[in-house]
LUMTIKOL-288636 format. One record per residue (C-alpha): residue number from 1; residue in one letter; y, z, x. Coordinates in steps of 0.5 Angstrom, whole numbers, plus 2048, in hexadecimal, padded with zeros to 3 digits. Example, Ala and Ser with C-alpha at 12.3 -4.5 7.8 and 13.67 -1.06 7.14 Angstrom:
<atoms>
 seq type   v   w   u
   1    A 7F7 810 819
   2    S 7FE 80E 81B
</atoms>
This chain:
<atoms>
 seq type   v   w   u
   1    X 8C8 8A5 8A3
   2    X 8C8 8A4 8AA
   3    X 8CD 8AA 8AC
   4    X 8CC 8B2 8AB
   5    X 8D2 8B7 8AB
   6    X 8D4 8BD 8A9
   7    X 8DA 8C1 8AC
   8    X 8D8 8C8 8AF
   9    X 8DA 8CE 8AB
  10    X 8DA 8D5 8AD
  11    X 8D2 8D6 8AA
  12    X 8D0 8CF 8AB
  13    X 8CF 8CB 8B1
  14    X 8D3 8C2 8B3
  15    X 8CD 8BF 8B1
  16    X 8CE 8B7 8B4
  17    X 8C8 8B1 8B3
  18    X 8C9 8AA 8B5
  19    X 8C3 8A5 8B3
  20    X 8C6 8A0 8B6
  21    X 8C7 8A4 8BD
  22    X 8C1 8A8 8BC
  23    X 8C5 8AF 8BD
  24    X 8C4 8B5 8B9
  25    X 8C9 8BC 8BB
  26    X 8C9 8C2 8B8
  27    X 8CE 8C7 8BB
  28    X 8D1 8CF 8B9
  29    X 8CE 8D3 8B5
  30    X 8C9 8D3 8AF
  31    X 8C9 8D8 8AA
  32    X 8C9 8D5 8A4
  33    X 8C9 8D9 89D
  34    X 8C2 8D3 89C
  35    X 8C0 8D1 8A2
  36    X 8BC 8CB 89E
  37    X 8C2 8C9 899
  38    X 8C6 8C8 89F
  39    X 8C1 8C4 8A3
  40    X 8BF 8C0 89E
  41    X 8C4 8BA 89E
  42    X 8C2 8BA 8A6
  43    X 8BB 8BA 8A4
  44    X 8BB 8B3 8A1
  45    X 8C0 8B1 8A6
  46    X 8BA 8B3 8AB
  47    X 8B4 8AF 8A6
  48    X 8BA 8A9 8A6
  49    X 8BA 8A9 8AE
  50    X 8B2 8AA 8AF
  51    X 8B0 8A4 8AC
  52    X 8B7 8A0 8AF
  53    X 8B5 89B 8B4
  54    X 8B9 89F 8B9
  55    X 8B4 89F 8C0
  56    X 8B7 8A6 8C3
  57    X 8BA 8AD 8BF
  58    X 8BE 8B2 8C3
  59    X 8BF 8B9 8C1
  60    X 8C5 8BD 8C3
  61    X 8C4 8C5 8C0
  62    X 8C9 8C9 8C2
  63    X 8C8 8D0 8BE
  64    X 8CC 8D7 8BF
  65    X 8C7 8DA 8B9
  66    X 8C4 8D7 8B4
  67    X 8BF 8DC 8AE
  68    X 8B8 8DB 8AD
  69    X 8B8 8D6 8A7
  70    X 8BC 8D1 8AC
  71    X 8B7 8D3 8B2
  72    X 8B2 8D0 8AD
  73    X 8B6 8CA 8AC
  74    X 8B7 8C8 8B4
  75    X 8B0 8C9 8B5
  76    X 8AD 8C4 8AF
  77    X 8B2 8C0 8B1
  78    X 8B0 8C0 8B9
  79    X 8A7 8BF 8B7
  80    X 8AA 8BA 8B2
  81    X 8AD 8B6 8B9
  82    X 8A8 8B8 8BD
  83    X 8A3 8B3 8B8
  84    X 8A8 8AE 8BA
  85    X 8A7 8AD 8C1
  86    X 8A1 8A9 8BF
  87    X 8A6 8A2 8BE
  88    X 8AD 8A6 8C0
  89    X 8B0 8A9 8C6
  90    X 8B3 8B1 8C5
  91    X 8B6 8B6 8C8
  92    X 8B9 8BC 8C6
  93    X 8BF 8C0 8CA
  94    X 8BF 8C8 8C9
  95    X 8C6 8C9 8CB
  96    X 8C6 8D1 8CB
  97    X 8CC 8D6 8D0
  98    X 8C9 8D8 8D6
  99    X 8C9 8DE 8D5
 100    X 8C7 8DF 8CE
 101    X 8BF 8E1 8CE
 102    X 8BD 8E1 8C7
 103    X 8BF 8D9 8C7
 104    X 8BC 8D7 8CE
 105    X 8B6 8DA 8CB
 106    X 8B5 8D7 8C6
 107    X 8B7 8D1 8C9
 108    X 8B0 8D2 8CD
 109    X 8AC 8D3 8C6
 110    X 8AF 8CC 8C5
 111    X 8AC 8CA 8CC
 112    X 8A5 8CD 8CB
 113    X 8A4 8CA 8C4
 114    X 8A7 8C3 8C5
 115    X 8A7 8C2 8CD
 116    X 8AA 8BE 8D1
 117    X 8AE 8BB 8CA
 118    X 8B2 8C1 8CC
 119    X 8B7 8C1 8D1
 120    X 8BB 8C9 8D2
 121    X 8C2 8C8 8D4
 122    X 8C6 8CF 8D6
 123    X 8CD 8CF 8D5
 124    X 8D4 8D2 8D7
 125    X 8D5 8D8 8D3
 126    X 8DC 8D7 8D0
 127    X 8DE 8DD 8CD
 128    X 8E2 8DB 8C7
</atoms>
């Protein structure tokens, strides 16, 4: 399966994958009743898109607010991409609203485990 999708939801997040472009994005909210069930179908996408002879992975997280379990999940999946970097080009976008403190800051934990693979993108609030 070369392409993911899910279809946001009040309590999930649009995950979008491509192996072909090597593109992942994950965007809203994640708040899943099981964190693991719902992310499971995207893991094994993941191990399809780790072992492809795609050269770059681009990452595009956009999350308003996700649980614990989630947390888990994105963390395991950034250590799991910063293995790559040995054969393949990664970069990951933490889109975060300007004025949203608690999502800047974890964007800065990502920067401080994974380094310069992180890259902090302060948006426009919007109010919706």
């Amino acid at each position: 399966m070369s392409e993911f999708y899910r279809k946001e939801t009040h309590r999930t997040p649009k995950i979008n994958g491509s192996i072909k472009d090597g593109k992942i994005e994950i965007v809203g909210r994640s708040l899943p009743e099981d964190a693991k069930e719902f992310y499971l179908p995207f893991r094994d996408w993941l191990l399809e898109l780790f072992v492809s002879d795609t050269k770059e992975i681009t990452v595009y997280l956009e999350l308003e607010y996700f649980n614990t379990a989630t947390s888990k999940i994105i963390i395991d999946m950034l250590l799991n991409l910063e293995k790559l970097k040995v054969n393949k080009k990664v970069s990951v976008t933490w889109a975060y609203d300007e004025d949203d403190l608690e999502m800047e800051e974890t964007g800065h934990d990502f920067v401080s485990l994974l380094g310069d693979m992180v890259t902090l993108k302060p948006k426009p609030f919007k109010p919706k």
